[in-house]
N, C-alpha and C positions, 0 to 999 in steps of 0.2 A: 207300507207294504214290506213285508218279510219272505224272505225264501230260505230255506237250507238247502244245499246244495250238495248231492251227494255223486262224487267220481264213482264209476260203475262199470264192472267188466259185464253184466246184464241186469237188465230189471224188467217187472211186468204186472201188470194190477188187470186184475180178475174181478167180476160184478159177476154175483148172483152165476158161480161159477162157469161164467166164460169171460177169457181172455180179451182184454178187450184193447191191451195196449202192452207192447215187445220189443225189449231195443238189445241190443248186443251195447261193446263198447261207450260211453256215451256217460248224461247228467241225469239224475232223478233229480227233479227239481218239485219240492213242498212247499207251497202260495199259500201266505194268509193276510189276507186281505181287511184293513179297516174304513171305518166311513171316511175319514179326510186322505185315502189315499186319491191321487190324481191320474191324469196323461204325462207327468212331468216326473211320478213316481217309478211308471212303468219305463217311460226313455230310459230313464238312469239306472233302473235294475236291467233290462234288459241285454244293456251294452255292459252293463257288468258283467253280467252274468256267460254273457254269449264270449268275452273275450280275457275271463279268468285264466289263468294260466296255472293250468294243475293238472295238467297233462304233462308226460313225463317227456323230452326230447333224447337222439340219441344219446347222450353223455348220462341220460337217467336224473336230469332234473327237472325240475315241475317247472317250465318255462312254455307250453303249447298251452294253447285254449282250444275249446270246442268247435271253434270254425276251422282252426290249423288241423287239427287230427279228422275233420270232417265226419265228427260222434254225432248220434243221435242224443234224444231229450223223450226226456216224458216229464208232462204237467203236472200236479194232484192238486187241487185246491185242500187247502186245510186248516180251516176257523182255529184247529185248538193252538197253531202256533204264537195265536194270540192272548193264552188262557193266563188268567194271573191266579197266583197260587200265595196272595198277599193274608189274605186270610183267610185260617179254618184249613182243613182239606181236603175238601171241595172245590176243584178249578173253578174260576167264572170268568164264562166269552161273552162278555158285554162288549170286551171291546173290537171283536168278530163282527166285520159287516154282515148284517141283512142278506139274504139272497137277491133283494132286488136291488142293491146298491154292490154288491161282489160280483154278480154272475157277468153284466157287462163289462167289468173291469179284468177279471178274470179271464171273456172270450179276449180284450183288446190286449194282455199280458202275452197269451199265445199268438195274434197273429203279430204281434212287434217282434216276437221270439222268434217267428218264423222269417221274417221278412230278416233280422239281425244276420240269423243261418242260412240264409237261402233257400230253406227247404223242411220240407210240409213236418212237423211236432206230432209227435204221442200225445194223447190224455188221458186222464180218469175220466169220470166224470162227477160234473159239480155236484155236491151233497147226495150223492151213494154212497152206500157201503163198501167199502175197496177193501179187496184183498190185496196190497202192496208187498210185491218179491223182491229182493234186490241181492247182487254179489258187490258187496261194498268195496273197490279198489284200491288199497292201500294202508287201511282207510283213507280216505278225503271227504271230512266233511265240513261244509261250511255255511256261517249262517251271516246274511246278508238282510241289512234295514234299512231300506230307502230316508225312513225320516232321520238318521243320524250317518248316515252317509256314511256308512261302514256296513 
C-alpha cells in the first residue's frame, strides 16, 4: 500500500462537476492499493499517516501532525501510483489491485483513518473520474509504502 501525502492549506475533488469532497487546512492523501496489501498494511500506514509531523508548531518547525492541529483529510484512491514505467512509455498497472480486491481495502483504509482522527474523512470516489484541487502547503509532500516501511 502506497500513499502520497500531501500538506494543504485546501483541497477538493469534483465528479462529473459537483463537488463532492472540501477541506480547508488538512492532508490530501493519494491510496494505491495492491493485491498482497493487508489489515496489517493499513494499521501501519494509517498511524503513520495520521501522526506525521509536518505541521508547522509555534517556533515554525514541522513537529505537529494531523491529529495536534485537528486538520481535515481527504482520500482519493489511485491505481496509477502503482504504474511502472520499466519498460517502453507506456505505464503498466498490473500491479494495481482489482476493484474487487481495492475497494474493501480501500473502504477499511478510511474507516481506520477515521477512527486514528477521531472524526468522520473526505473522499473521492473509488474509480471516477476526479477532478483533484489542492493549495499545496509549503510544499509537503510525501510518499509513504507500507511494504518497505518507509
Amino acid at each position: 500500500m502506497k500513499v502520497v501525502v500531501q500538506r494543504v492549506s485546501k483541497a477538493s475533488v469534483t465528479i462529473a462537476n459537483e463537488k463532492v469532497a472540501s477541506i480547508g487546512n488538512g492532508l490530501l492523501i493519494l491510496l494505491g492499493i495492491v493485491d498482497e496489501d493487508t489489515l496489517e498494511d493499513i494499521q501501519w500506514l494509517t498511524r503513520k499517516v495520521a501522526n506525521l509531523r509536518i505541521f508547522e508548531d509555534d517556533q515554525g518547525i514541522m513537529n505537529r501532525s494531523l491529529i495536534d492541529v485537528d486538520g481535515d483529510a481527504i482520500v482519493v484512491s489511485q491505481f496509477t501510483l502503482h504504474a511502472s514505467t520499466k519498460k517502453g512509455n507506456r505505464p503498466s498497472y498490473i500491479k494495481a489491485a482489482k476493484p474487487e480486491v481495492a475497494i474493501p481495502l480501500y473502504e477499511k483504509f478510511i474507516a481506520q483513518l477515521e477512527a486514528q482522527l477521531s472524526k468522520t474523512i473526505q473522499t473521492g470516489q473509488f474509480g471516477a473520474d476526479m477532478k483533484v484541487e489542492l493549495l499545496n502547503d509549503g510544499p509537503v509532500t510525501i510518499i509513504i509504502d507500507s511494504k518497505n516501511l518507509e
